[in-house]
C-alpha positions in Angstrom: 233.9 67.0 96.2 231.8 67.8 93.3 233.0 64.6 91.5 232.0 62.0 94.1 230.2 59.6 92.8 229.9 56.6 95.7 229.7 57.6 99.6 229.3 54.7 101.5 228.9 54.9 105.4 226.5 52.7 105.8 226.5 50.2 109.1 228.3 52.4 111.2 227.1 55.2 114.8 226.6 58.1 112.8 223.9 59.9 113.9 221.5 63.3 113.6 219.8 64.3 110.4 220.4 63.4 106.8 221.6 66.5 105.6 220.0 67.4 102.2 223.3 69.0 100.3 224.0 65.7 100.4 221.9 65.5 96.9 222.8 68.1 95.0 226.1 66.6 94.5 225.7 65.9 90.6 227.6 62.9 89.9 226.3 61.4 92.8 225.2 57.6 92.0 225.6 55.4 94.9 224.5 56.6 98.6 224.9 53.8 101.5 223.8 55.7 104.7 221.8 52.7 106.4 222.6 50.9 109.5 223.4 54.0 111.5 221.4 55.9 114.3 220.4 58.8 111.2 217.7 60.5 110.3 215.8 61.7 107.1 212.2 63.9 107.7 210.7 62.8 104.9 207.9 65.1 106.2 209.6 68.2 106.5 212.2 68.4 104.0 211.7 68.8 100.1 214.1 68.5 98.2 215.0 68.2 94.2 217.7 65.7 93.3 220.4 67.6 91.3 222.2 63.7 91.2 220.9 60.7 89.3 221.3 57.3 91.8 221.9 54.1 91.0 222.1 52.8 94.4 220.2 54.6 97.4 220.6 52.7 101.1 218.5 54.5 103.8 217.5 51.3 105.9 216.9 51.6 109.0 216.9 55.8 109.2 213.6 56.3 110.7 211.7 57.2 107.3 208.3 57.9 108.3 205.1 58.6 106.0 204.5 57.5 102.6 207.0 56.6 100.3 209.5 59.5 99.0 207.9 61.2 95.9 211.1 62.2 94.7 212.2 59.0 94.0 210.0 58.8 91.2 212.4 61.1 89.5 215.5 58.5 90.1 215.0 56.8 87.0 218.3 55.0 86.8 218.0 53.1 90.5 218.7 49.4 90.5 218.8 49.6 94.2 216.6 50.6 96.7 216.7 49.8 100.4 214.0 51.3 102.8 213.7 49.0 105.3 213.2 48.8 108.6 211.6 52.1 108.7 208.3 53.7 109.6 206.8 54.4 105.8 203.0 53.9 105.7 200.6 53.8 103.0 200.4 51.9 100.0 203.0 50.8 97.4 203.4 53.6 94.9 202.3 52.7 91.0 205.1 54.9 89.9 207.4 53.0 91.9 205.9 49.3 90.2 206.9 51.0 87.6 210.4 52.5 87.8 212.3 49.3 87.1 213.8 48.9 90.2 216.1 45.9 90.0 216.7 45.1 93.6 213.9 46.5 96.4 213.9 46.5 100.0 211.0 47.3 102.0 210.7 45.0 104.6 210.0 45.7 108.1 207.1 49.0 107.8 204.0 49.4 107.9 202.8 49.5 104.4 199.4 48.6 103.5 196.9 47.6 100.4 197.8 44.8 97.6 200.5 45.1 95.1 199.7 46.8 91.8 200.3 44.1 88.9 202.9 46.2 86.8 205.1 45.4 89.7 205.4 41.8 88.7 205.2 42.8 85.1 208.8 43.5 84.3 211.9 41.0 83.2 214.3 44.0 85.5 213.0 42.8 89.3 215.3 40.9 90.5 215.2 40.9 94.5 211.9 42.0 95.9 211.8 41.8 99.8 208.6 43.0 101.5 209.0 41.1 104.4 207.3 42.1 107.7 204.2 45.1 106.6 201.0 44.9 106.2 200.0 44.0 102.5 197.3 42.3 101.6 194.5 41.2 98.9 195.8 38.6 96.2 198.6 38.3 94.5 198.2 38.7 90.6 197.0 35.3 88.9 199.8 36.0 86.3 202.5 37.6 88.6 204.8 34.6 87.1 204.3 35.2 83.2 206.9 37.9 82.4 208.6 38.6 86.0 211.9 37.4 86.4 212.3 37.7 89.8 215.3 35.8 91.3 214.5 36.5 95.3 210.4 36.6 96.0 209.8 37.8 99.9 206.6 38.2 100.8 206.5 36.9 104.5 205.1 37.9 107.4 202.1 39.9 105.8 198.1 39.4 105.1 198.0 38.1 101.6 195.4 35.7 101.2 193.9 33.0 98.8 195.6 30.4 96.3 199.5 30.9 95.6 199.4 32.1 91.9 199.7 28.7 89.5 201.8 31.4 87.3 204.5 31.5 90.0 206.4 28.4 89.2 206.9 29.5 85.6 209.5 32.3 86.9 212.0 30.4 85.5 215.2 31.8 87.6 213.6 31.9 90.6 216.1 30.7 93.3 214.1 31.9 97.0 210.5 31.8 97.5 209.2 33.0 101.0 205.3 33.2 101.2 205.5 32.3 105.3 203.0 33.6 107.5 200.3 34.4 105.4 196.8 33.6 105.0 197.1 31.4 101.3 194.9 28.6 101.0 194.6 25.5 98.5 196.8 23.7 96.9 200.6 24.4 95.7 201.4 24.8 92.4 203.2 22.5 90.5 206.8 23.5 89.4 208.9 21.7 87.1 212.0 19.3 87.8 214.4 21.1 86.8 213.9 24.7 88.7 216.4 26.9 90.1 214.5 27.0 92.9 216.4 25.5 96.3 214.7 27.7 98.8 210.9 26.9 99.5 209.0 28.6 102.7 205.5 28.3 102.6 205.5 27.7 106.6 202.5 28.9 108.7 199.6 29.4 106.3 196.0 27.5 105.7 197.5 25.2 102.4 195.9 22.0 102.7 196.0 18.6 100.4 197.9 16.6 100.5 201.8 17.1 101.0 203.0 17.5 97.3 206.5 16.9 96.3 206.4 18.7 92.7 209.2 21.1 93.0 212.6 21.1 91.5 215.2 18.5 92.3 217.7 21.6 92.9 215.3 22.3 96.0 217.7 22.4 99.3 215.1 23.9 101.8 211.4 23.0 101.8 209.2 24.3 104.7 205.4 23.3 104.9 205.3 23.7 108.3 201.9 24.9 110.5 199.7 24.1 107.2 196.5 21.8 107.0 198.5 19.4 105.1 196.9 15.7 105.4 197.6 11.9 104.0 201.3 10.2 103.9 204.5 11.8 102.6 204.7 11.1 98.9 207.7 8.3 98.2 209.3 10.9 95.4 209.9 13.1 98.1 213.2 10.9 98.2 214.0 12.1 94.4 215.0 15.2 96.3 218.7 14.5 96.7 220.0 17.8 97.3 217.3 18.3 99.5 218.8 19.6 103.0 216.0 21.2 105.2 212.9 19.4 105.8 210.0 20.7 107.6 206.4 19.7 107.8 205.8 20.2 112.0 202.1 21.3 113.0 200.5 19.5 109.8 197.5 16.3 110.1 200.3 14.2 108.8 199.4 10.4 109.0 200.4 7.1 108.0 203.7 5.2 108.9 206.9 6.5 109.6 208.6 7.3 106.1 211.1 5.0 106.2 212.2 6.4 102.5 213.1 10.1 104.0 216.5 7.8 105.3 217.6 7.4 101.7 218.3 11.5 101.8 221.8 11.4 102.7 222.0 14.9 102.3 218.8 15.8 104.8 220.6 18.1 108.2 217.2 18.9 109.5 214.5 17.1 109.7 211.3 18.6 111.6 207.9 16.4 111.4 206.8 17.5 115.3 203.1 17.6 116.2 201.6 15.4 113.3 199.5 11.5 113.5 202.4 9.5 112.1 202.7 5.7 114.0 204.8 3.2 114.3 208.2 2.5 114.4 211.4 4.5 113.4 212.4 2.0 110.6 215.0 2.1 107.7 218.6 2.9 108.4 219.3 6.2 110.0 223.1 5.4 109.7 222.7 6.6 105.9 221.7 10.4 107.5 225.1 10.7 107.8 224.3 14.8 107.3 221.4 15.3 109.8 221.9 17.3 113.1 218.9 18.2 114.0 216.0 15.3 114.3 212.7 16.4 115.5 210.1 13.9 115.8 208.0 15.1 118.9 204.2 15.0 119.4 203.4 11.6 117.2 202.3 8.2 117.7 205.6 6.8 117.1 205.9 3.5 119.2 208.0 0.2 120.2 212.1 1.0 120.8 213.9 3.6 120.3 216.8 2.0 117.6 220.2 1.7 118.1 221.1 3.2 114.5 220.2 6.5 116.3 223.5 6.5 117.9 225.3 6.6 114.3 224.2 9.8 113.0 228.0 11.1 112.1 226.8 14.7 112.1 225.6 14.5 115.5 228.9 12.4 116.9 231.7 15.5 114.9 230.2 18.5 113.8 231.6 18.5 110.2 231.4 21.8 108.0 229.0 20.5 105.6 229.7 22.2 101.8 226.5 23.6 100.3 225.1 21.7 97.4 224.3 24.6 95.3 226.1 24.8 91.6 229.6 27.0 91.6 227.4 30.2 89.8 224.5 30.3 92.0 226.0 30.2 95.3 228.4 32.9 94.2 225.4 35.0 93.7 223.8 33.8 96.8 226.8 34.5 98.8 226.1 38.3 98.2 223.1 38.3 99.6 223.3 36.0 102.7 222.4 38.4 105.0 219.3 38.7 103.7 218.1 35.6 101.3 217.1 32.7 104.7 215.1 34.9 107.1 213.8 31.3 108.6 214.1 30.2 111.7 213.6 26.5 112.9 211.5 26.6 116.4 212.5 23.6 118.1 211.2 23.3 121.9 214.9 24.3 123.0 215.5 24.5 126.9 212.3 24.2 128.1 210.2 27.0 125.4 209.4 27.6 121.7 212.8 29.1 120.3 213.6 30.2 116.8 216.7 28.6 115.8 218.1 30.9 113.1 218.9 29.6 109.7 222.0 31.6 109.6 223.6 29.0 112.4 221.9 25.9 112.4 225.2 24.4 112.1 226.6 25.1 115.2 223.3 22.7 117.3 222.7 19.6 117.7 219.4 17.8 118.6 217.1 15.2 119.0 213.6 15.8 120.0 211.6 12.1 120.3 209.1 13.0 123.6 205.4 13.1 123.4 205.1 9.9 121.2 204.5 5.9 122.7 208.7 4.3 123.1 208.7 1.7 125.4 211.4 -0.8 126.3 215.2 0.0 127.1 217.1 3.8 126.1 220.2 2.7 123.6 223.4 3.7 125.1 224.4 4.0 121.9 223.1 7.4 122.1 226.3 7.9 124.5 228.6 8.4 121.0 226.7 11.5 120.2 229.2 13.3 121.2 228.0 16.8 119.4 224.8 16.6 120.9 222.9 19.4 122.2 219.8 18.7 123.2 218.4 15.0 123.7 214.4 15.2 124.7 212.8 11.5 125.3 210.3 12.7 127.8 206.4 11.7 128.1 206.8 8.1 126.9 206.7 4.8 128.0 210.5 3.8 128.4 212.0 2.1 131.2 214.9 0.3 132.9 217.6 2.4 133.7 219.6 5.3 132.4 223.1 4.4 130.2 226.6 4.8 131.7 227.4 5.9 128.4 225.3 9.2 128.6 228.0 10.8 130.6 230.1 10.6 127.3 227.7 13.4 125.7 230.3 16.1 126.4 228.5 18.6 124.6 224.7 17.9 126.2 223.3 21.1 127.3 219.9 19.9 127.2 218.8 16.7 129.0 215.3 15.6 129.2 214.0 12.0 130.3 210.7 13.0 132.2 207.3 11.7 132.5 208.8 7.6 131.5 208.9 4.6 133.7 212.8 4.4 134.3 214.3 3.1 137.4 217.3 2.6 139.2 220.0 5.1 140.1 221.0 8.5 138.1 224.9 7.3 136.6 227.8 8.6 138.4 229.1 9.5 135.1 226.5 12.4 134.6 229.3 14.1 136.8 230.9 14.5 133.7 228.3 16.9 132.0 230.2 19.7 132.2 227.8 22.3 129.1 224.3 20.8 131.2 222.3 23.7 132.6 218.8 22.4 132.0 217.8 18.9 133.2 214.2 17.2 133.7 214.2 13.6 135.6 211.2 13.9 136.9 207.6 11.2 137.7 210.5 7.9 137.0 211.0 5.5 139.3 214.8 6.5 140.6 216.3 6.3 143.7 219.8 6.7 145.1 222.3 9.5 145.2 222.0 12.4 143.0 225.6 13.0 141.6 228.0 15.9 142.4 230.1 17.7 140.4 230.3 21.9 140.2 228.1 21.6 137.3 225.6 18.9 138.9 225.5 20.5 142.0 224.1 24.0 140.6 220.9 22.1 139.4 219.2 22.3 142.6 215.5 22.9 141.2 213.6 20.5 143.4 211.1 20.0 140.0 213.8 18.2 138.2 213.8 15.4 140.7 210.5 14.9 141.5 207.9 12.0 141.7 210.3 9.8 141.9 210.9 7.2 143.9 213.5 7.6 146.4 216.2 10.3 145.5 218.6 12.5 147.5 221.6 14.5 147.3 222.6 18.2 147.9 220.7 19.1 145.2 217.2 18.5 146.8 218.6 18.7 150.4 217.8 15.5 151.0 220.9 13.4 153.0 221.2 9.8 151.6 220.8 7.1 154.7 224.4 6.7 154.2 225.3 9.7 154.9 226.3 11.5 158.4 228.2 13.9 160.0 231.5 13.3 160.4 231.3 13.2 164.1 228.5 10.9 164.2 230.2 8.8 162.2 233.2 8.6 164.5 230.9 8.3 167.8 229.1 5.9 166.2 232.5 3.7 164.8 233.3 3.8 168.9 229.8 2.8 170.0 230.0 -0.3 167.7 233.7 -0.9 169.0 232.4 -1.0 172.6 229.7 -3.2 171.3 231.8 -5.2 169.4 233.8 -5.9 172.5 231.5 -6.2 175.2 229.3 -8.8 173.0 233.1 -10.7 172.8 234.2 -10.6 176.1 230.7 -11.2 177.7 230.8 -14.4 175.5 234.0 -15.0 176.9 232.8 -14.9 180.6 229.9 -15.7 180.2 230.3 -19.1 178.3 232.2 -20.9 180.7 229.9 -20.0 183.4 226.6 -21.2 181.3 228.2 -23.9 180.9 228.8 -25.1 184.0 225.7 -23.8 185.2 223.9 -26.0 182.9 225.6 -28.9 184.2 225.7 -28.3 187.8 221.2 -27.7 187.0 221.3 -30.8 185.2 223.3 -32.6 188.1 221.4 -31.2 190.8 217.6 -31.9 188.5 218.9 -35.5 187.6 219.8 -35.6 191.2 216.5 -34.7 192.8 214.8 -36.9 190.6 217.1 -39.8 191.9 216.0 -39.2 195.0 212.1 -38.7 194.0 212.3 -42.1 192.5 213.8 -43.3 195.4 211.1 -42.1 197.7 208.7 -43.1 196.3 209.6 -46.7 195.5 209.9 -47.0 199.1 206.4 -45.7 199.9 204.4 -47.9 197.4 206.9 -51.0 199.3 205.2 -49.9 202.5 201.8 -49.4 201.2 202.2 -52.8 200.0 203.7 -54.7 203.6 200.8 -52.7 205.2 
């Protein structure tokens, strides 16, 4: 086939070595071998390109050793994909400079900082170098003449401020600096950016949180910083804004009652931070939000009602995507690639990441480790999409809702560590999806319920510290409750009772009742006589 010019095989079980013949097929452009169990010995085998690529796809092939030198000949590639191999060393300057348009190197082991030409040409598109072991800074005026549309750097040792220059990329649609080491303060990036995906998440920014990015912005993750102060109030002139996560920061300050004028927010994550007070403004409006995380605070006073109207969390809509027509048309090429985020939520009892690629499909609310007292709404019962529903380790009390046996979807249930009382609802028999529950150090008593779902949660550390439980789930029988022969012997014995206590009364009533008489007859008779006697003894004491 000396005319082929695209062989495409990629994400298949091919396996064995990449054989070389493969390039000296001269029209030869486009090569998509990645995502199979192949091979290339970039050690061993030398070869001379007789082809000129455009596209080259060898992800995942186990490439080890420096990068290829014989790419440096392939001046025409717009695409290169090496990821997920074993490549060490640094990045190449000849490859900085081969206009690459789209390159993947994520998930190696490559070392040292980033030469400046890289960041130095208009042709970069998509640079992902997720996952290796860069580090240094990054160029002071990497932002100046790069028009990068995707920037990942994450998961890497870069360290020191985030390049002021950066925000003057003006097409730059995904930023992901995560997991670094940058310090300081963000920069500033003009309202009206491209930019709708932000992750700066676990790094050592500090400040306080800033809000100065472009009102196109649909994800923004601070998380795990040294952010300090009060959320900024124009954080609300985000309208698009979708994603919000700030969890593991030194936020303080009242509970920003302005984030519930975001009708378009569908996560929002402010876990492990100082903010107090109540949960106030309308959460009604959040008609979008399924996931709610406001663990680890000093939240305080009750739990509101308007919790129990968060639409989202009641149907599970299919929320549309508020990026322009044009962009998400792009976007939708690469969405296997462009949101390597994941959400960790404390999800069944551990840390889990909760993949950006399916946030959709959960559901929860996280409100434990904070200072609620007073009643739990039932209106929480209409959540009927919920997930996961955490209120443990605060100060809440009276007794559980009826109405939480309507959360047909609950998987997750966790009211530990609060002051409620009373008995578990019958209607938790209806809980068909829960397979982790916590009601332990309450004050319940009563009968567990059964049900085949109930009855398989027979961890005695669900139930305990509490004040008076049993069921077949701790092995515990309820007073109530006996064997079925007991029962019957015991229904006789209080038959016999019954009847011997009626007919004794029967016998025995005439009789004490006479006897009574007949004593006081025979008393009232003897004193007659007593009298008697003894008037006539004082008459004959008196004649003597």
């Amino acid at each position: 086939m000396s005319k082929l010019e695209t062989l495409a095989l990629d994400k298949n079980i091919l396996n064995g070595d990449i054989p070389a013949w493969l390039f000296e097929l001269k029209e030869l452009k486009n090569l998509h071998l990645g995502g199979n169990k192949l091979r290339w010995n970039n050690t061993n085998v030398t070869i001379a390109p007789k082809c000129m690529l455009s596209q080259l796809s060898l992800r995942s092939c186990d490439v080890g050793g420096p990068i290829p030198i014989w790419l440096s000949n392939q001046t025409r590639l717009n695409l290169l994909d090496l990821s997920e191999n074993r490549l060490e060393g640094a990045f190449p300057l000849w490859l900085a400079k081969l206009q690459v348009g789209i390159l993947f190197l994520s998930d190696n082991k490559l070392t040292g900082s980033l030469p400046p030409p890289l960041f130095q040409t208009p042709s970069l598109q998509v640079l992902k170098l997720s996952r290796n072991n860069f580090s240094g800074k990054l160029p002071e005026d990497m932002g100046e003449k790069c028009a990068v549309i995707i920037l990942m750097l994450s998961e890497n040792n870069f360290s020191g401020p985030v390049p002021k220059s950066i925000a003057n990329i003006y097409r730059l649609l995904l930023l992901n600096l995560s997991r670094n080491n940058f310090s300081g303060e963000l920069p500033i990036f003009k309202p009206d950016a491209l930019l709708a995906f932000v992750d700066f998440s676990s790094n050592k920014l500090s400040g306080k949180v800033p809000a100065t990015f472009g009102l196109n912005t649909l994800m923004l993750s601070l998380g795990q910083n040294e952010f300090s102060g009060q959320l900024p109030k124009n954080l609300s002139n985000l309208s698009q804004l979708e994603h919000l996560d700030l969890h593991d920061n030194n936020i303080t300050g009242d509970f920003p009652t302005f984030l519930t004028q975001i009708s378009s927010l569908q996560v929002l994550n402010l876990r492990n931070n100082s903010i107090r007070g109540s949960i106030s403004g309308d959460l009604s409006n959040l008609s979008s939000l399924r996931i709610l995380d406001l663990s680890n605070n000093l939240l305080s006073r009750n739990i509101p009602p308007s919790v129990g109207n968060l639409i989202a969390m009641i149907e599970t809509p299919d929320v549309p995507t508020n990026l322009p027509d044009v962009i998400f048309s792009f976007l939708d090429a690469f969405f296997s690639f462009l949101v390597e985020y994941d959400l960790i939520v404390n999800w069944k009892k551990s840390k889990q990441g909760l993949s950006s690629h399916n946030l959709d499909i959960y559901s929860l609310i996280d409100l434990s480790k904070n200072q609620f007292s007073g009643n739990i709404p039932s209106s929480l019962g209409r959540l009927k999409g919920l997930k996961l529903l955490n209120i443990s380790s605060n100060e809440l009390s009276g007794s559980i809702p009826l109405a939480f046996g309507d959360l047909k979807s609950l998987e997750t249930l966790d009211l530990s560590h609060n002051n409620l009382s009373g008995q578990i609802p019958q209607t938790f028999a209806k809980l068909e999806e829960l397979n982790t529950l916590d009601l332990s150090n309450n004050k319940l008593v009563g009968h567990i319920p059964e049900s085949p779902q109930m009855d398989t949660l027979i961890d005695p550390n669900i139930y305990a510290n509490n004040s008076g439980l049993c069921g077949v789930q701790i092995q515990l029988h309820c007073p109530e409750e006996h064997p079925p022969s007991a029962k019957t012997d015991e229904s006789d014995e209080k038959k016999d009772t019954w009847w011997f206590s009626w007919a004794t009364a029967g016998i025995g009533f005439p009789f004490g009742f006479f006897s009574v008489v007949a004593s006081m007859y025979v008393v009232g008779y003897f004193s007659t006589v007593a009298t008697r006697t003894r008037r006539r003894g004082s008459q004959c004491v008196w004649q003597r």
